[in-house]
N, C-alpha and C positions, 0 to 999 in steps of 0.2 A: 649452618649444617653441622659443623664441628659440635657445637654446643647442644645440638638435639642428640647425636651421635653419641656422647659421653654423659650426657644427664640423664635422660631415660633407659629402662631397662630393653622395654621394648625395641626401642631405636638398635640395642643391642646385640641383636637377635634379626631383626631384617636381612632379607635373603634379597627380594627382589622392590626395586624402586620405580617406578612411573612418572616421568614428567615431562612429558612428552607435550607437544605443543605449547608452552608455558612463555616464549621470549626470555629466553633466559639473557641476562647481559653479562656484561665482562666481567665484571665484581662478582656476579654471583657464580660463573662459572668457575672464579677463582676460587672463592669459599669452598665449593665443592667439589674443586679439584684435591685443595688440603683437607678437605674428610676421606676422601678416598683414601689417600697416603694412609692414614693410618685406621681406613676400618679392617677390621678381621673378618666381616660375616656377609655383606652383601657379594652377589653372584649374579646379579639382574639388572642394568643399568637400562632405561631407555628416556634417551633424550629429544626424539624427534622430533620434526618440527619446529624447534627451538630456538633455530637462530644463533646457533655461539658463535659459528664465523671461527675464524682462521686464528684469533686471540682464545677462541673458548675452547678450541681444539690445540693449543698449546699448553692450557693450563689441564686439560686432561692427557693429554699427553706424558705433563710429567708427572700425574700422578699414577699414571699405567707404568711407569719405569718402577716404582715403587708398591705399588695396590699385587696384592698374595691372591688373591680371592675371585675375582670377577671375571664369570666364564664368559659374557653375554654382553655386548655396548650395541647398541642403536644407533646411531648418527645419523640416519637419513632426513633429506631436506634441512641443512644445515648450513647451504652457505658456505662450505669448507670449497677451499682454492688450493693450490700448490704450496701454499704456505703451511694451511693447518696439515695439509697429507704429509708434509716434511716430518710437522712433529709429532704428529704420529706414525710414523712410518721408525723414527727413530726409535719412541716407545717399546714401537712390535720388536723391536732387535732384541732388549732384554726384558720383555714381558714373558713371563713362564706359565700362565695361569688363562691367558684370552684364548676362546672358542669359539666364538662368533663374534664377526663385524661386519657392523651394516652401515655403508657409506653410500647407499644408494640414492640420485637423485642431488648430487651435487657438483661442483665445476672442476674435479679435478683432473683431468686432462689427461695428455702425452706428460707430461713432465711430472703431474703425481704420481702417474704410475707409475715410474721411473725411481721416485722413493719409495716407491712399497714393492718392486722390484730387490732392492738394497735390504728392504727387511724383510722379505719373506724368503731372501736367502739362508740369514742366521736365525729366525723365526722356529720355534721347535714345537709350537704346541694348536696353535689358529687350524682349524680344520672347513672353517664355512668362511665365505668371504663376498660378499655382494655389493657390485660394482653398475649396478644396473644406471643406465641414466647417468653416465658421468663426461658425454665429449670425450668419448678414448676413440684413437683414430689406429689405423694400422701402427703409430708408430708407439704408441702404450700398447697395442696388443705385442709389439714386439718385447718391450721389456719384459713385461709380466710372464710371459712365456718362456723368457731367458730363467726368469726367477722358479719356473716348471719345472726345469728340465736339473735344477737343483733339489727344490724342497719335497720335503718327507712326511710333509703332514697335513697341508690343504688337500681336501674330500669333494669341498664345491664351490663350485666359483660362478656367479654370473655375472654375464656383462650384455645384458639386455639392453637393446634402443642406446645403444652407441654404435658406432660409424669405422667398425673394424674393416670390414668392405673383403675382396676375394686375398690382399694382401695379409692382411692380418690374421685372417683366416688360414694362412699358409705359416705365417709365423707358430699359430698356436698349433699347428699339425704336424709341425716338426716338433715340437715339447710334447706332445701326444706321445710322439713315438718313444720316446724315453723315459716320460713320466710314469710315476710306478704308485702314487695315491688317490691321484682324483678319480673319482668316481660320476661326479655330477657336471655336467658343464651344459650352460645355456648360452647360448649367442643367437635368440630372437632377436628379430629385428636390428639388423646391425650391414643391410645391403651385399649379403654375399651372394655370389652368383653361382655361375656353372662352376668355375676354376677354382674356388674357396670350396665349394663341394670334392672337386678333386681332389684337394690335400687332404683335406677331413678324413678323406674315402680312404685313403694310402695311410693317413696317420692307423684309422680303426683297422686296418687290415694288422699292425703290428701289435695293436694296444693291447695288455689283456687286464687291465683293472675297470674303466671306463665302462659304466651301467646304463647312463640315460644321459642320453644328447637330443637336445632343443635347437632346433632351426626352423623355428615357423617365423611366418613374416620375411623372409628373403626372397630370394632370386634364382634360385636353387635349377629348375626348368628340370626339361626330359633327360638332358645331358651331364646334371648332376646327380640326377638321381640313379641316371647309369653307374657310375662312380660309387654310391654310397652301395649302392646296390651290391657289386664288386664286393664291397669291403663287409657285406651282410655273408654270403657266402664261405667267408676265413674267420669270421671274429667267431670267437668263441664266448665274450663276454657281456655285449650289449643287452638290456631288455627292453629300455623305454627311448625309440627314438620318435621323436614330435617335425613332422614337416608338412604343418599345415600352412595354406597360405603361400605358396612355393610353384605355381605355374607348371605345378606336373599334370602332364594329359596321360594318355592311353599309353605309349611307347616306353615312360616313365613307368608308370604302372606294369608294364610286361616284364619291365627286365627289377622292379622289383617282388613282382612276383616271381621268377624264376629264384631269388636269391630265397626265398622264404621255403621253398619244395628245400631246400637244404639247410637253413639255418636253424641251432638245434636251441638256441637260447632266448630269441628276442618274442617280449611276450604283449607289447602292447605296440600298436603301430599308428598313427592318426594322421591322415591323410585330408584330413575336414579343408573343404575352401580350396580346391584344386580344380582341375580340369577334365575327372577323368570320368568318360562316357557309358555305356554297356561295354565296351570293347576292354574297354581297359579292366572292366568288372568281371568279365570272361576271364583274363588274366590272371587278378586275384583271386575269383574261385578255382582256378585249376592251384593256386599253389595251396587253398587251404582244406583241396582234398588230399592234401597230403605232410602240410604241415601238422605237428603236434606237439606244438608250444605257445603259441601263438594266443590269448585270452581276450585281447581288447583291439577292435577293429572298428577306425574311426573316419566313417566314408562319409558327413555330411557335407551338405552344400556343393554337392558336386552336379552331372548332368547324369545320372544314371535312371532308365526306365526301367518298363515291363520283363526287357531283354535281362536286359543285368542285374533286374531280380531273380532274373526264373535262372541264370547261371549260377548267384551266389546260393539260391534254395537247393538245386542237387548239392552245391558243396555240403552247405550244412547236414543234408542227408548221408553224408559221410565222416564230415569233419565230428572229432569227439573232447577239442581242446577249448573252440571259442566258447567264453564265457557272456562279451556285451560284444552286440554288434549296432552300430549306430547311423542309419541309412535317411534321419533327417533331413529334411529340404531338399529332397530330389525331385525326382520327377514318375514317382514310379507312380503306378493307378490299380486298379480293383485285379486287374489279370495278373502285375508282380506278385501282390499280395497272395495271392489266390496260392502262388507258387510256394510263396515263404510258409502258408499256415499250412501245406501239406510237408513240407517238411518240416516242420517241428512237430506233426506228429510224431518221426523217427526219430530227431533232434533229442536227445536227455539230456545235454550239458549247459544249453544256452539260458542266459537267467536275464540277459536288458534286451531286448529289441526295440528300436528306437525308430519309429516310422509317422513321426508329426510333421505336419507339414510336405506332404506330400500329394497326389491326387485318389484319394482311399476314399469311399460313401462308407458313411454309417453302419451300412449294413456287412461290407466288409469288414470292416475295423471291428465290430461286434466278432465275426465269426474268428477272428486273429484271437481276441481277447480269451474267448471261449478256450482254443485251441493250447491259449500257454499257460490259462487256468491248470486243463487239466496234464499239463508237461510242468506243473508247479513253478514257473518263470511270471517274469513282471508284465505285467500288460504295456501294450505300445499306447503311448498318450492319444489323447479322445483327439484333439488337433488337428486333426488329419484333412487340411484344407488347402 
């Protein structure tokens, strides 16, 4: 690598590198760790796949102690354990120049987290950080969250399909409360319940940087979503929050539509894969006759018919902010429709409706089609079985 790096001009000039899935071994991650040390120009590193293991992640390690240049590392699926997070973790302390890192889909645990804890206290520049798939349990969510409620410069962070559960969820909501950069945080799938909901809820009630929070695939229920709901009502910063997949029914749904007739900022909402019936759709259309922020409204695969179409259509005859509303795999038939396609005659601002798979004949689905023609919006797919 060295010898490509300084013989060719080309080689001189490279910005971004690809070698991703390749097996890289010890020796060569060595070699390419001392080109690092001393390139000036590459800014794109992706190793993926690769295999360094815990030795190949030492030898890059030390050459991020040293490397000027390189906003961008990959490392997912690599086989890194508590050893290699060590030496990189030490890296990150005096790296000035890393922007993104991806250690997603590796084994490092409670105890890596714990060293990257330690550096992304002194860390001044790392703004993305993905952690997805790593075995982090409440007691790495605990560190990392310590390491929150110091750092100045992480924007996002995920920790997708790890095992943070309602406890860990309480640790990162009390670094909510005081953290003053992060913007993006995901905790899909990671078993949080009602009481991980609650902190959340208490953290966003004080946050005001925090834009788009991901909690689909948990445990969330009607009692968490009370909670978040709560904390929809005060925030003044959220736009994209995700709780699909989450065991909300109709009760859930009321008291998050209650918080939406007041929330003046959150604009995309997706609720897809829940529980929530006509009733609960009643719910939501009364808050989006009166929300006016609100743009993406994401209700598939739920239980919603005739009824809780013909609620959500007067909404729309009113509402002047949704943009996609996505009513997928329900249950609604020829009578909801009938409801939605006379209000989008009124409707001028809606450009997706999304009504596949559901119980629509032909001949409906034609006259919906007709109807968002002439309202200039996307037709709802032929599907409709």
């Amino acid at each position: 690598m060295n010898a490509i790096v300084d013989s060719y001009y080309r080689y001189q000039t490279l910005t971004t590198l690809d070698l991703h899935d390749n097996q890289i071994s010890d020796e060569e991650a060595q070699h390419l760790g001392k080109a690092l040390e001393q390139n000036k120009t590459l800014t794109t590193l992706d190793l993926s796949y690769s295999r360094i293991g815990d030795e190949g992640a030492q030898h890059l390690g030390k050459a991020l102690e040293q490397n000027e240049t390189l906003t961008t590392l990959d490392l997912r699926d690599n086989q890194i354990s508590v050893q290699g997070t060590q030496h990189l973790g030490k890296a990150l302390k005096q790296n000035k120049t890393l922007i993104t890192l991806n250690l997603s889909n590796n084994q490092i645990g409670d105890k890596g987290a714990k060293h990257l804890r330690k550096a992304l206290k002194q860390n001044k520049t790392l703004a993305t950080l993905n952690l997805n798939w790593n075995q982090i349990g409440h007691e790495g969510a605990q560190h990392l969250s310590r390491a929150l409620e110091q750092n100045e410069t992480l924007a996002t962070l995920d920790l997708t399909k790890n095992q943070i559960g309602d406890q860990g969820a309480q640790h990162l909501g009390r670094a909510l409360e005081q953290n003053r950069t992060l913007t993006t945080l995901n905790l899909s799938c990671n078993q949080i319940g009602h009481q991980g909901g609650q902190h959340l809820g208490r953290a966003l009630e004080q946050n005001k940087t925090l834009t788009a929070l991901n909690l689909t695939w948990n445990q969330i229920g009607d009692e968490g979503a009370q909670h978040l709901a709560k904390a929809l009502e005060r925030n003044k910063t959220l736009t994209r929050l995700s709780l699909y997949c989450n065991r909300i029914g109709n009760e859930g749904a009321q008291q998050l539509g209650k918080a939406l007739e007041q929330n003046k900022t959150l604009t995309t909402l997706s609720l897809y894969y829940n529980q929530i019936n006509d009733e609960g759709a009643q719910y939501l259309a009364k808050a989006l006759e009166q929300n006016q922020t609100l743009t993406t409204l994401n209700l598939r695969y739920n239980q919603i018919g005739d009824e809780g179409a013909q609620h959500l259509a007067r909404a729309l005859e009113q509402n002047k902010t949704l943009i996609r509303l996505v009513l997928r795999c329900n249950q609604i038939g020829n009578e909801g429709a009938q409801h939605l396609a006379k209000a989008l005659e009124q409707n001028k601002t809606l450009i997706t409706l999304d009504l596949s798979w559901n119980r629509i004949d032909d001949e409906e689905t034609q006259h919906l089609v007709k109807v968002l023609k002439q309202n200039k919006t996307s037709p709802p797919s032929e599907s409709n079985r």
